[in-house]
C-alpha positions in Angstrom: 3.5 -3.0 -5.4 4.6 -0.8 -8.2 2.3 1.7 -8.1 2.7 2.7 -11.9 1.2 -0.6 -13.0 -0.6 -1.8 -9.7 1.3 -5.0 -9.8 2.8 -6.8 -6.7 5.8 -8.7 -6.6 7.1 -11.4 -4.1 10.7 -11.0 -3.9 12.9 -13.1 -2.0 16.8 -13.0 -1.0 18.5 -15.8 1.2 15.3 -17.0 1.4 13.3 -14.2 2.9 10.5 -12.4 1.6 11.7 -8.2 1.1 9.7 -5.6 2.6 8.1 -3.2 0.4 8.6 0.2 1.8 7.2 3.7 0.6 10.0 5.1 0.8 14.1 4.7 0.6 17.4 6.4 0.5 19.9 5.8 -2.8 23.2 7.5 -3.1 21.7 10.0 -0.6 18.9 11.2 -1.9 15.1 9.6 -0.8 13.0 8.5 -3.3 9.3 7.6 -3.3 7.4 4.4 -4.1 6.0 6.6 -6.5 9.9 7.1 -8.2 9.6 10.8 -7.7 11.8 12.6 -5.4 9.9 16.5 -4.3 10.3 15.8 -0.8 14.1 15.5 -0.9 14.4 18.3 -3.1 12.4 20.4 -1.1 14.6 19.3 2.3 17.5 20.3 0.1 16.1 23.7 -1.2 15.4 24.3 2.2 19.2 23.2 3.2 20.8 25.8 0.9 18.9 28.7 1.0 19.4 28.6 5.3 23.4 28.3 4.4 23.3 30.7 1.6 21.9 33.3 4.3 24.2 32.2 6.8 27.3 33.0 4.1 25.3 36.5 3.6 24.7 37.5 7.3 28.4 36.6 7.6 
């Protein structure tokens, strides 16, 4: 379902039906059904501020 326009599509490869997922990772970063992407750029805020600490403590 596309949750933009409400609209469900059957989708097949080789014969079998793909799952729809909330979720999924491209080129790294997770994206939501949604197309937005705040939880993976909080996760990566969080990432670099605990090395950027790190580098200052050093």
């Amino acid at each position: 379902m596309n949750s933009r326009t409400n609209i469900s599509a059957d989708i097949t490869m080789n014969g079998e039906k793909l799952e729809e997922v909330t979720s999924f990772k491209y080129f790294g970063m997770t994206l939501l059904k949604d197309g937005s992407s705040t939880a993976d750029v909080r996760i990566r805020n969080a990432i670099s501020t605990a090395a950027m600490a790190r580098l200052i403590i050093m």
